[in-house]
KELUM-124353 format. One record per residue (C-alpha): residue number from 1; residue in one letter; x negated, y, z. Coordinates in steps of 0.001 Angstrom, whole numbers, padded with zeros to 6 digits. Example, Ala and Ser with C-alpha at 12.3 -4.5 7.8 and 13.67 -1.06 7.14 Angstrom:
2
{node 1 "A" {-012300 -004500 007800}},
{node 2 "S" {-013670 -001060 007140}},
//
This chain:
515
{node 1 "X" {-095145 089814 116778}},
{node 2 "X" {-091833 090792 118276}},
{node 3 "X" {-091598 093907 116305}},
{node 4 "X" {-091227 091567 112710}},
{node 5 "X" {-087891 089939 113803}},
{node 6 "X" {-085629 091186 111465}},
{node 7 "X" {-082033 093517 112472}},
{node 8 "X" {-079438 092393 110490}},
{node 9 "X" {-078390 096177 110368}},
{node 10 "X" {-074964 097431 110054}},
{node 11 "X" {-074691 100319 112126}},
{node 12 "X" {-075234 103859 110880}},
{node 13 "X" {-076344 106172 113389}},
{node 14 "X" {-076762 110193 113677}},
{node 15 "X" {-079926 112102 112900}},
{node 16 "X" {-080257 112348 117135}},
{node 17 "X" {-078921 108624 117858}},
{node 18 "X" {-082472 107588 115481}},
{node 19 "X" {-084701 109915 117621}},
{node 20 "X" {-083218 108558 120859}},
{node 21 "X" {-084238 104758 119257}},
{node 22 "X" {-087842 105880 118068}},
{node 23 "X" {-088359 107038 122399}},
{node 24 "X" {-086429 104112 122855}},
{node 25 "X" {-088592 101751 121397}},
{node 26 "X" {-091982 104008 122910}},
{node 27 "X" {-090329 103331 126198}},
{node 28 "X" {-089147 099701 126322}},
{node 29 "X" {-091479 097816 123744}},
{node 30 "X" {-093857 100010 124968}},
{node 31 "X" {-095648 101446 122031}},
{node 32 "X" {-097012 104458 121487}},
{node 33 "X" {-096111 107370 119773}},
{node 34 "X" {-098752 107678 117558}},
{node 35 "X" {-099084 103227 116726}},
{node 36 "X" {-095452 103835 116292}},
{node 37 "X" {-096117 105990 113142}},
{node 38 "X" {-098605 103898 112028}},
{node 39 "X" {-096320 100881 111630}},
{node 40 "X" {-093623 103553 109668}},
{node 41 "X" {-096762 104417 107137}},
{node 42 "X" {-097837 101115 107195}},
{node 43 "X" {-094733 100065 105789}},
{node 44 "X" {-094517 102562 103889}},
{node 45 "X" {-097837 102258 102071}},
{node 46 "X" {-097457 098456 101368}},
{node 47 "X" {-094506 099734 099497}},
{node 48 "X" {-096067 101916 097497}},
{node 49 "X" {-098937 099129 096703}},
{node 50 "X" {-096231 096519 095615}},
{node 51 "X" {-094663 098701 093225}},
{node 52 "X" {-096991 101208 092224}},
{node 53 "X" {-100672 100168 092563}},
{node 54 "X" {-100328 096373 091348}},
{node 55 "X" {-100770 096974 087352}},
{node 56 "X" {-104066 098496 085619}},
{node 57 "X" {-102127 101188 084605}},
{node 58 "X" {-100668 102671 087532}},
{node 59 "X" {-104161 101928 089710}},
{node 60 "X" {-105615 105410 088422}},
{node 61 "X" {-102656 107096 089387}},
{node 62 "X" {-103208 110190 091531}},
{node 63 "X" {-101442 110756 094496}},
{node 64 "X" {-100192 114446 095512}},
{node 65 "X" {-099366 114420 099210}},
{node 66 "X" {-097093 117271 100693}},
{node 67 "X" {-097313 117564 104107}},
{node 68 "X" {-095353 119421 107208}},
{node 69 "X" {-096593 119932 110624}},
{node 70 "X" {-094042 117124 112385}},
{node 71 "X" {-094106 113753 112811}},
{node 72 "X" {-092881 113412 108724}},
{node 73 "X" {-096068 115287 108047}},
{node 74 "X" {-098083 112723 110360}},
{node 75 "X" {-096530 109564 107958}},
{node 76 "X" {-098262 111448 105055}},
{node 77 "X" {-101123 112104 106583}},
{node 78 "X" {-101410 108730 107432}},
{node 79 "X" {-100183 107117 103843}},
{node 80 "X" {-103251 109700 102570}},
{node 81 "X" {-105698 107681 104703}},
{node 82 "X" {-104505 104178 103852}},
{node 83 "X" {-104214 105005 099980}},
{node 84 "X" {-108076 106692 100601}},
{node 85 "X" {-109632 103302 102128}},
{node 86 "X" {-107986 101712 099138}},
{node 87 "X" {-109852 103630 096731}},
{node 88 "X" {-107082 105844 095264}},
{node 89 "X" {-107145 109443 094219}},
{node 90 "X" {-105311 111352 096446}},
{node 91 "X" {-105030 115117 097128}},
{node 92 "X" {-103240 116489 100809}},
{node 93 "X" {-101326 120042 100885}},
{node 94 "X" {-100167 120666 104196}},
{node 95 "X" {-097429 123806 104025}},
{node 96 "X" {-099293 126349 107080}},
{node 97 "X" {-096301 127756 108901}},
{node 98 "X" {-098518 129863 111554}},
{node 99 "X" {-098417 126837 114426}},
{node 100 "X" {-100079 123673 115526}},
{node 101 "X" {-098942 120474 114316}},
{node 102 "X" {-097208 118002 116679}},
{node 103 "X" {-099679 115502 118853}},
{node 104 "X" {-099249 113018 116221}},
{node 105 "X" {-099773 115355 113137}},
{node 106 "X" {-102898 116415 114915}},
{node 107 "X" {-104524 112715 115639}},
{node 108 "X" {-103987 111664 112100}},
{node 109 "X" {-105044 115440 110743}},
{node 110 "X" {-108201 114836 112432}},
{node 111 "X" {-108250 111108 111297}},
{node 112 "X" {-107860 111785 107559}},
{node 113 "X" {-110540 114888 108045}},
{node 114 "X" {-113103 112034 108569}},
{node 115 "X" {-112045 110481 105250}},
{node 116 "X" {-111907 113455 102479}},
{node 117 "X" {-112264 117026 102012}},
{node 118 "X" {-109328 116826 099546}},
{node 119 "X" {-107237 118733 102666}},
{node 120 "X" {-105692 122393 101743}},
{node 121 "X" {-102939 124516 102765}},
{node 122 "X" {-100369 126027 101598}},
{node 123 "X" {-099258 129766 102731}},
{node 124 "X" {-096949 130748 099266}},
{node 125 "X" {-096304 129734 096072}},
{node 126 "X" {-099211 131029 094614}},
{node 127 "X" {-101078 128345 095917}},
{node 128 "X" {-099019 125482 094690}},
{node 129 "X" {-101456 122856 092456}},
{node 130 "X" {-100769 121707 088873}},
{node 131 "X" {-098187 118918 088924}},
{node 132 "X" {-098915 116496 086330}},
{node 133 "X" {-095690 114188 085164}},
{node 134 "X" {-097998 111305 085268}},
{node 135 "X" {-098648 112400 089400}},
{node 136 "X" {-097140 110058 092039}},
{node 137 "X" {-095609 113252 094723}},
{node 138 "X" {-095635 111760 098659}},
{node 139 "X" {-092713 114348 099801}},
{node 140 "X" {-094091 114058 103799}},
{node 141 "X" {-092547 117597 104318}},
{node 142 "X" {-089711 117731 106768}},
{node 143 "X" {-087790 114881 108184}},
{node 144 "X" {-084531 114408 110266}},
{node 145 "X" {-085108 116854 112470}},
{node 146 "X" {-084024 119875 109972}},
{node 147 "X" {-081670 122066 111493}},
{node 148 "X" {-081408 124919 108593}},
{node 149 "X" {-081744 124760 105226}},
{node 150 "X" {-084925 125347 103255}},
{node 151 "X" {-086117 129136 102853}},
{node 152 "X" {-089022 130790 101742}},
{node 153 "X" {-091995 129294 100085}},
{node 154 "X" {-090879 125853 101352}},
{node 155 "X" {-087602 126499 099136}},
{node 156 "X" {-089845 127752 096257}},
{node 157 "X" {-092439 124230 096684}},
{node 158 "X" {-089147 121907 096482}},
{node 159 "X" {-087897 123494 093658}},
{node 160 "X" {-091306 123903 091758}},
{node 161 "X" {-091870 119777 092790}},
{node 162 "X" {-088600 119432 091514}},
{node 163 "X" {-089223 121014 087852}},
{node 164 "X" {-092943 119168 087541}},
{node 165 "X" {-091173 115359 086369}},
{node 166 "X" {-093151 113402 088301}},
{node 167 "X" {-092293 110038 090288}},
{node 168 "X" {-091197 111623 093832}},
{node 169 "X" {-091094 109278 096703}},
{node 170 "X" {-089496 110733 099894}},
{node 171 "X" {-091072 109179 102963}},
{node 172 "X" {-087387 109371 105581}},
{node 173 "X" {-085061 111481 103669}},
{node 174 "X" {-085845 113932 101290}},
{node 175 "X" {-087050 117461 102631}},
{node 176 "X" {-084467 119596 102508}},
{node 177 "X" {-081386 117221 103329}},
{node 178 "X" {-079146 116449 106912}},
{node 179 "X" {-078542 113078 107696}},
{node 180 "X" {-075452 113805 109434}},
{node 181 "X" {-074037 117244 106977}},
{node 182 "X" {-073078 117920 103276}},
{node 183 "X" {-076583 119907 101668}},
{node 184 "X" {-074204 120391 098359}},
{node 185 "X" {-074885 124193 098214}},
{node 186 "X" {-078888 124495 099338}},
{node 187 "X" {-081831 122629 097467}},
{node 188 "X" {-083624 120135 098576}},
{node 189 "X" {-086539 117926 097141}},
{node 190 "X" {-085033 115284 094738}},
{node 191 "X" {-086350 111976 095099}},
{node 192 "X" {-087311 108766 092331}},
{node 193 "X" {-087365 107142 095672}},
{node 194 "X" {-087030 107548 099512}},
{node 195 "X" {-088246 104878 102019}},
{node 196 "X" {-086292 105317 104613}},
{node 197 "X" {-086400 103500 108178}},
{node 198 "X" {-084360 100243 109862}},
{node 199 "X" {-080991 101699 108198}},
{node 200 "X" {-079130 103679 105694}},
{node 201 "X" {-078722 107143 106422}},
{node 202 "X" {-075074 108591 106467}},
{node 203 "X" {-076312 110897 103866}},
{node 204 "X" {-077675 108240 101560}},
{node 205 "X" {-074109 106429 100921}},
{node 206 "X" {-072119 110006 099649}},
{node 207 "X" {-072040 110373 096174}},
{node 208 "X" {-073034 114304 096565}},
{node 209 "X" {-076664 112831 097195}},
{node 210 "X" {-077256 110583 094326}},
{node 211 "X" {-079617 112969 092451}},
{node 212 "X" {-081192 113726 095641}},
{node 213 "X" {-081903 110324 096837}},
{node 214 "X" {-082475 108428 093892}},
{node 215 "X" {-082860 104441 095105}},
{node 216 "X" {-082982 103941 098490}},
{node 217 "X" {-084918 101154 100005}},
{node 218 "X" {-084933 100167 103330}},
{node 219 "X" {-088066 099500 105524}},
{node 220 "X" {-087736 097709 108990}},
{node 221 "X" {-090431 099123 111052}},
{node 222 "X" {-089492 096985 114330}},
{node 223 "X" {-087297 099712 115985}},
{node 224 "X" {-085498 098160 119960}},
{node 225 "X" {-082973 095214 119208}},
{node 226 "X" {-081739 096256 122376}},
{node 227 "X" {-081024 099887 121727}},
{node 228 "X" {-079215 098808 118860}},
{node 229 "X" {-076868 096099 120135}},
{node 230 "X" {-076068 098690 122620}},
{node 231 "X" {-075131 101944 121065}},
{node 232 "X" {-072386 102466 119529}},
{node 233 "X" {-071355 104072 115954}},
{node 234 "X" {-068729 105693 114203}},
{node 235 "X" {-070032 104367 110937}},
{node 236 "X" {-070803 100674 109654}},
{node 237 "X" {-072078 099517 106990}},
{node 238 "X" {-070599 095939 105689}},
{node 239 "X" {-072854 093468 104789}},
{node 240 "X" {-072576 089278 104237}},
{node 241 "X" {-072963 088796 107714}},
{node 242 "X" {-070249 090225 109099}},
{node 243 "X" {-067956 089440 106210}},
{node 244 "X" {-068980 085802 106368}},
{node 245 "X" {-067739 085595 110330}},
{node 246 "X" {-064303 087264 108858}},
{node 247 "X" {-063799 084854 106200}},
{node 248 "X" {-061929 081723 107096}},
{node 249 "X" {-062426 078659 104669}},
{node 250 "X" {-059641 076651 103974}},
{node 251 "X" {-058211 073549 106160}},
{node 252 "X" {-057499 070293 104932}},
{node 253 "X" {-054535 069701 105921}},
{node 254 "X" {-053059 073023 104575}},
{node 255 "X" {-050495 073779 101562}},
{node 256 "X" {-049316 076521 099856}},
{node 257 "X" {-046819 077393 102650}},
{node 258 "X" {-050205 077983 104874}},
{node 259 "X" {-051611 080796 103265}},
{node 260 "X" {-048464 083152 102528}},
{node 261 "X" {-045849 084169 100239}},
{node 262 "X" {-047143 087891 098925}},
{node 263 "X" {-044793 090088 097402}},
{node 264 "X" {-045908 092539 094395}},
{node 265 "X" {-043683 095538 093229}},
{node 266 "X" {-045670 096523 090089}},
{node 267 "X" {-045112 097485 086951}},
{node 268 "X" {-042717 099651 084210}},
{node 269 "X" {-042824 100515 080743}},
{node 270 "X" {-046219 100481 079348}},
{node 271 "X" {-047733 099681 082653}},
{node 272 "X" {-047621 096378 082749}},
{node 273 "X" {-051128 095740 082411}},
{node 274 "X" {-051581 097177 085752}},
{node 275 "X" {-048450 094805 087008}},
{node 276 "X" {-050337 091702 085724}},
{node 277 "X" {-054265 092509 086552}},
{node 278 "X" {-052612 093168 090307}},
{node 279 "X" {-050543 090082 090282}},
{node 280 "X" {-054029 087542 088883}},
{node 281 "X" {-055639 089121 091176}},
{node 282 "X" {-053487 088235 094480}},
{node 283 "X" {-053161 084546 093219}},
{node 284 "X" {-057362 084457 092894}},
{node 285 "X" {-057715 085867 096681}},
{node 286 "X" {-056121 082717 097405}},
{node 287 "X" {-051998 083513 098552}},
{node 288 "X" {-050494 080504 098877}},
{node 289 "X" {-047282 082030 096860}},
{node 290 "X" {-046343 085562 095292}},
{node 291 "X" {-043560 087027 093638}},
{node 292 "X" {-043855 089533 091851}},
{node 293 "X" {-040783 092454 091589}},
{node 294 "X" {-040869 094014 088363}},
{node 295 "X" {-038706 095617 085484}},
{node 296 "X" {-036881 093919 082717}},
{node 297 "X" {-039913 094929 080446}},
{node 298 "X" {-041816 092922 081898}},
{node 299 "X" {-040480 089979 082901}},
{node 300 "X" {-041868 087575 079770}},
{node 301 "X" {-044976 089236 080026}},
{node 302 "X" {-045677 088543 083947}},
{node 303 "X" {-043952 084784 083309}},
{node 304 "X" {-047312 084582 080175}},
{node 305 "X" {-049682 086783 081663}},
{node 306 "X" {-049606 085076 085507}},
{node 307 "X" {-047562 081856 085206}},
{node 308 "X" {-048665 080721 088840}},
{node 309 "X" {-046377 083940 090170}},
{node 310 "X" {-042809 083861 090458}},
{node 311 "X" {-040894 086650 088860}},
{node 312 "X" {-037532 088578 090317}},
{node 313 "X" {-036160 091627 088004}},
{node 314 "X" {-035876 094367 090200}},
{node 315 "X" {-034054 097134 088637}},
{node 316 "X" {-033800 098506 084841}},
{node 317 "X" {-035202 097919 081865}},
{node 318 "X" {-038034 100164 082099}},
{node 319 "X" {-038415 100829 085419}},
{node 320 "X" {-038172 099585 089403}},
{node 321 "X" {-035368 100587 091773}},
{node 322 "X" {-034518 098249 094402}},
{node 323 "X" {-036336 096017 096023}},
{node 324 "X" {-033958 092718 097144}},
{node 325 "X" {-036626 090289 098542}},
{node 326 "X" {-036309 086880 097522}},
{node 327 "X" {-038010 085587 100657}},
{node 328 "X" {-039859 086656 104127}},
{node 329 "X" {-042905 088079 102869}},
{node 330 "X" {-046052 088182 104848}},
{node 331 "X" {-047456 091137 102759}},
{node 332 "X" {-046286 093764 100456}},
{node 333 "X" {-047787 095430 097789}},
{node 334 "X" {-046538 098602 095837}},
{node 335 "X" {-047995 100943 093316}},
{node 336 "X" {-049448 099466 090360}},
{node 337 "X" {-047946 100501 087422}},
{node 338 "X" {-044725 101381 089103}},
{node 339 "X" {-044754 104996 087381}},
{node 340 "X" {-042687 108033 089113}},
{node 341 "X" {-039273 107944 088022}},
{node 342 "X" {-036814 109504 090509}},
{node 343 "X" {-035000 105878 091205}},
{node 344 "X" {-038524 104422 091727}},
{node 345 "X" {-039197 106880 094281}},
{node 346 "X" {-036088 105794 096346}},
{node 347 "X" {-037187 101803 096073}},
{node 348 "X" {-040182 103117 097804}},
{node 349 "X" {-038450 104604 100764}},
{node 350 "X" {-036141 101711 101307}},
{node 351 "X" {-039744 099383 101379}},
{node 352 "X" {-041077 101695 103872}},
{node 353 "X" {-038236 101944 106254}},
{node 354 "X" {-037340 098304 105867}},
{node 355 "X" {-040991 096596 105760}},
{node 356 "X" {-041602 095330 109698}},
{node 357 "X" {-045327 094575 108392}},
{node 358 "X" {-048104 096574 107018}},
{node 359 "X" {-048284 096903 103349}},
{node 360 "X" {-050519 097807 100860}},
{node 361 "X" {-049936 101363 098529}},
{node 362 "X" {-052185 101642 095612}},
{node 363 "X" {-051792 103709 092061}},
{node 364 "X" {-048317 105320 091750}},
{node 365 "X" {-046963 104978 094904}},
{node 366 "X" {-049982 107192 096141}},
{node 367 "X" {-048704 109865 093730}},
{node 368 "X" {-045416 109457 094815}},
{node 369 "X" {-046205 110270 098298}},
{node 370 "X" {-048459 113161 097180}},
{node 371 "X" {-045368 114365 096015}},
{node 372 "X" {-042840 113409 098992}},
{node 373 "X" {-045423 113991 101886}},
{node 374 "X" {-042445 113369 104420}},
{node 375 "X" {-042602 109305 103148}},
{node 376 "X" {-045995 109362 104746}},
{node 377 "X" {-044506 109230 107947}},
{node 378 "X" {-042579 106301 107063}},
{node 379 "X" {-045431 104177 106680}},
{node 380 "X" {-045614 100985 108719}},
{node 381 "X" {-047926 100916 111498}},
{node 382 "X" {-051838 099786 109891}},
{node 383 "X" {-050479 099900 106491}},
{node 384 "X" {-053349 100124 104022}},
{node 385 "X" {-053400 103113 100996}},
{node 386 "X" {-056033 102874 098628}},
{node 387 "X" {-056509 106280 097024}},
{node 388 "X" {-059467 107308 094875}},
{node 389 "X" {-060823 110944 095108}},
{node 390 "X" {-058090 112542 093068}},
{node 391 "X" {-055661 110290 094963}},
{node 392 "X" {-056743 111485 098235}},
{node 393 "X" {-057030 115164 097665}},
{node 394 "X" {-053140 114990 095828}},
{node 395 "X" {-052086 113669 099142}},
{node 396 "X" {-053928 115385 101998}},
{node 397 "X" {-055633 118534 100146}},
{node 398 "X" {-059004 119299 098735}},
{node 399 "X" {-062451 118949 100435}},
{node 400 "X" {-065235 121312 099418}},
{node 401 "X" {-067738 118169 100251}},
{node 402 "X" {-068241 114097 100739}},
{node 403 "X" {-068526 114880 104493}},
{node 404 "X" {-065552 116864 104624}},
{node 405 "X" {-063660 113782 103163}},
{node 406 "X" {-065049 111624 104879}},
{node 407 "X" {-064000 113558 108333}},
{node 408 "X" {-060292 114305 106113}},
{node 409 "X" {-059823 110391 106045}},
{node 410 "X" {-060561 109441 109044}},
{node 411 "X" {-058230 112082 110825}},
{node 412 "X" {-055010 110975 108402}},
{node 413 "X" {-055563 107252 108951}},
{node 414 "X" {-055526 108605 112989}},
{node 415 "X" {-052613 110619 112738}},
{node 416 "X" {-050413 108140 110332}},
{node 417 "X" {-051789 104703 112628}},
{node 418 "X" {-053069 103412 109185}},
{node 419 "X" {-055685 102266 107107}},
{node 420 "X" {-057295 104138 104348}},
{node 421 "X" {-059861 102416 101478}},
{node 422 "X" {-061266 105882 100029}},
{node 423 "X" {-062558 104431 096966}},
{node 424 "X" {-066047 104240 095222}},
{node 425 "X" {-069475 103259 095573}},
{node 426 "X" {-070076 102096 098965}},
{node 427 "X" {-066302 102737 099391}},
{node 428 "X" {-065314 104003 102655}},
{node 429 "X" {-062540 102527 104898}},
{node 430 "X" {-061080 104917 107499}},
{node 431 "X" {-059637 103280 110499}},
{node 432 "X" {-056817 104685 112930}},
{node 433 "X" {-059058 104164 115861}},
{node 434 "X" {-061831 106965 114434}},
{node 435 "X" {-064192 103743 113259}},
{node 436 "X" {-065379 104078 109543}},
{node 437 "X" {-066657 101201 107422}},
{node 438 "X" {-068633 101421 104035}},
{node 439 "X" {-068681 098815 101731}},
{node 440 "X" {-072267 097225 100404}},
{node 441 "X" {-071008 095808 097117}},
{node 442 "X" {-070613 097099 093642}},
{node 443 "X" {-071426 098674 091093}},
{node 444 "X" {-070743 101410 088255}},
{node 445 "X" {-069202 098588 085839}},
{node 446 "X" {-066471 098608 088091}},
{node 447 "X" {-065523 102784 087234}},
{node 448 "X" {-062975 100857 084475}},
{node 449 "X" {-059462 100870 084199}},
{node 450 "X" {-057721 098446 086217}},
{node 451 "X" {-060196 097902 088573}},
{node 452 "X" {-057628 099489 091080}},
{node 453 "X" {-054969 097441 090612}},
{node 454 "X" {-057473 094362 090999}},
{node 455 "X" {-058155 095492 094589}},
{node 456 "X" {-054979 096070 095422}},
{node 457 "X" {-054482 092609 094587}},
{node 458 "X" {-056768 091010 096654}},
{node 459 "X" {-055910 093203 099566}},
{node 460 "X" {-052077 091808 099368}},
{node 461 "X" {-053727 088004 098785}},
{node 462 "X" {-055218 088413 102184}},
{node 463 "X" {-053109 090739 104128}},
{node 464 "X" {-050759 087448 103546}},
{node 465 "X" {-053112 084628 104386}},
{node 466 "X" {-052684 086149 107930}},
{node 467 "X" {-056347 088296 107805}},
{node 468 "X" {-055563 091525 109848}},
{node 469 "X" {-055704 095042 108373}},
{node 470 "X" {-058907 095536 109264}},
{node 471 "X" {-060180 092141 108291}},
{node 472 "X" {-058013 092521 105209}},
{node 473 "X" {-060016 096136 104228}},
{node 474 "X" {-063411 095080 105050}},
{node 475 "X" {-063207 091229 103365}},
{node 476 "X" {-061183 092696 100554}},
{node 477 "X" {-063416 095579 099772}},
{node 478 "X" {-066482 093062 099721}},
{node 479 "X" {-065122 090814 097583}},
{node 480 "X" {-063857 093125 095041}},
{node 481 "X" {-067666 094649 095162}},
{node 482 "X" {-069278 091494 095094}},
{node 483 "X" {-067205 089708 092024}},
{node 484 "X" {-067936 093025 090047}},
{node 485 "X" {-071441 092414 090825}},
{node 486 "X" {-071197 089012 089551}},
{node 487 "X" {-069295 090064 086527}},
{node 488 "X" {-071757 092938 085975}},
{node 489 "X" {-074970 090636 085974}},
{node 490 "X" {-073125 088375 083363}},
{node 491 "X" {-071440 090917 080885}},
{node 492 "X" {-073626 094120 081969}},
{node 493 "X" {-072271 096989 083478}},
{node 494 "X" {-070734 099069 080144}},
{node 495 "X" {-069068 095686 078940}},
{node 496 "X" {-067799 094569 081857}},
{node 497 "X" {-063887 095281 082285}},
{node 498 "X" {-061421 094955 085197}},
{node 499 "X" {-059843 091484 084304}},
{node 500 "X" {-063698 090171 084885}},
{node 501 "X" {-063803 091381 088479}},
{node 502 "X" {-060774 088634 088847}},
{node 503 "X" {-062752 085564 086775}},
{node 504 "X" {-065477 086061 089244}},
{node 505 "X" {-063854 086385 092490}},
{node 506 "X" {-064718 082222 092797}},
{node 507 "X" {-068266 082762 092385}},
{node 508 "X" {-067563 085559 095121}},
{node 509 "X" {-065971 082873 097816}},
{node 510 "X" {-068677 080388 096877}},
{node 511 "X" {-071326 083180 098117}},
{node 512 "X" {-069491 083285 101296}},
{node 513 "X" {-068384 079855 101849}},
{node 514 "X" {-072094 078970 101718}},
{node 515 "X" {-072441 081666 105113}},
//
């Protein structure tokens, strides 16, 4: 069936852009409305038997069903009916808001009618059953089409699902939350689990969400290719297959002089941990050369820590100010380590206004310009800054949500032509064109010290191999995600630290070399 052939999905589209694809698909495929929900409940409900029906001990599990009067409420109703010709207990409250159902609520209404008597509605909370913790809750309530935040009774049902401890699976999104807009201050229903539809929600990948959403799993219900492949999207998420056409495997005939001579400036007193974690971390991304410009302080411990990188003191004993490069460099990295001593500050400048390339600013040199805003301006064109939350709100103010951020980012990587890697799960890259990116890989092993400076690393490694900015951000961020991965499956998450993320970044290349 045409339907089956799998999207390798990327895009994230709006609350309305989805819609527009479901009448899409009615349209073009054709299929109806109502077969059209079927193969969403379908999906879902082979879900639910894989994980939740498939052991003796879950098969007398009892299934509490909350229901709307839109097409959400028609996926429950139809998950009811499946789980009913399968045998399972299973009990349908459908909230009565005073109207009729849509067309589709009212064919599979009428459907599950002929099944069970186990139907009844809910006017206010004095009607809401028992919730037993052992209870498997279907949260069919309201979908993407929520326009205000919950009120009333419906408020009062997710707060009193909320409070019962029982596995809650969200059929969409969870009731209560906007695809598209922060929900930080108004309650929703939290989910164990939502099964949502062909793609991630932009809602599902901000961190304000994670107790809303709990895991997220994907089901392809045979949405348009076309309609896809044609619309456009601010947001993507990056996956292998678009970070395997980025990444360029090696030549034969190449040497070291092929892939780059990287330049560091990293490192002061007590920092040079930082300095060398960076510096390993370049080399493993595969630069064909990098020196590194530190302090006196550090100079026997870079020339130990990283033999493969040349060394160039660059300044005082403790700390960096000047920056005399020993070569052409094809990329530029500054920040790790480097501390915020006045001298330091000047280097800085003098990189900015000299540099004809885009560089990479990580760790201090973020602070720094939180502190000399006007240096922002010096950037190089499509230079690449790396902040993490704090970072970001030092340098371009506070958000009151992930949203807000996210909309913050992309308007300073606009207005300063650059690049900004907001970092954290499913990091976000903001481009100067208004495109955002969020990474797939990764994991909470990474939240370690140093894991920074490792990324900043890699991005100089293949900022100099010739990948562009955006190349650089997208590749860079995957790899970082996908060695921590690596490292977290070996090690575990809580023993895992940052100097792993750089042992595994071969196994990383190996996953992509094999496309």
């Amino acid at each position: 069936m045409r339907w089956l052939f799998y999207i390798y999905s990327m895009k994230i589209f709006s609350a309305e852009q989805i819609r527009n694809w479901d009448a899409y698909t009615i349209a073009h495929e054709p299929v109806t409305s109502i077969n059209l929900v079927e193969r969403a409940t379908t999906a879902c409900y082979e879900w639910i038997t894989n994980i939740f029906l498939s052991t003796r001990e879950s098969a007398d599990k009892h299934f509490k069903i909350f229901c709307g009067k839109g097409n959400n409420g028609a996926d429950g109703l139809a998950i009811a009916r499946m789980l009913l010709n399968n045998g399972k207990k299973v009990t349908v409250y459908i909230l009565e808001f005073g109207h009729k159902g849509t067309a589709d609520f009212q064919i599979n209404l009428q459907r599950l009618h002929e099944l069970t008597t186990g139907i009844h509605f809910i006017q206010s909370a004095e009607f809401f059953p028992l919730i037993n913790k052992e209870d498997i809750v279907i949260d069919a309530i309201l979908g993407t089409g929520l326009n205000k935040p919950l009120d009333n009774f419906t408020a009062e049902l997710a707060a009193y699902i909320n409070q019962s401890a029982a596995t809650v699976i969200a059929v969409d999104i969870p009731s209560g939350m906007f695809a598209d807009k922060s929900c930080k201050e108004t309650i929703t229903i939290k989910a164990s689990h939502t099964l949502s539809f062909q793609q991630y929600k932009l809602a599902f990948l901000l961190p304000e969400n994670e107790d809303r959403v709990g895991q997220v799993h994907i089901l392809n219900i045979g949405l348009h290719n076309q309609y896809y492949h044609n619309e456009p999207a601010r947001f993507e998420l990056t996956e292998k297959k678009l970070v395997s056409k980025i990444y360029r495997p090696r030549k034969t005939f190449s040497h070291k002089g092929t892939y780059g001579h990287a330049a560091l400036i990293t490192g002061s007193i007590g920092f040079m941990g930082a300095a060398t974690l960076s510096a390993a971390a370049c080399m493993r991304s595969g630069a064909g050369k990098l020196t590194c410009y530190i302090p006196r302080c550090g100079y026997e411990i870079m020339q130990i820590a990283v033999p493969e990188a040349m060394s160039k003191i660059s300044g005082k004993e403790n700390y960096i100010d000047e920056f005399d490069p020993v070569a052409a460099h094809e990329a530029i990295g500054i920040g790790p380590g480097i501390g915020l001593h006045p001298l330091t500050i000047s280097a800085l400048e003098k990189v900015f206004v000299s540099a004809q390339k885009p560089i990479v600013v990580d760790a201090d040199a973020l602070n720094i310009l939180a502190g000399n805003k006007a240096l922002l301006h010096k950037l190089p064109s499509y230079s690449i800054l790396t902040p993490h939350p704090k970072e970001f709100e030092r340098m371009f103010g506070e958000s009151s949500n992930d949203f807000e951020r996210i909309e913050a980012a992309l308007a300073k990587a606009k207005q300063l032509n650059c690049f900004i890697i907001l970092k954290g799960h499913y990091s976000f890259i903001a481009c100067p064109d208004g495109k955002g990116y969020f990474n797939s890989t990764g994991n909470a092993g990474m939240a370690t010290a140093g894991s920074g400076d490792v990324l900043a690393g890699i991005l100089v490694g293949l900022l100099a191999q010739g990948y562009t900015p955006l190349e650089t951000c997208i590749l860079g961020t995957y790899l970082h995600g996908l060695a921590g991965d690596i490292a977290a499956s070996k090690l575990s998450m809580e023993a895992m630290i940052a100097g792993d993320i750089t042992h595994q970044l071969g196994e990383a290349f190996k996953i992509l070399y094999k496309k």
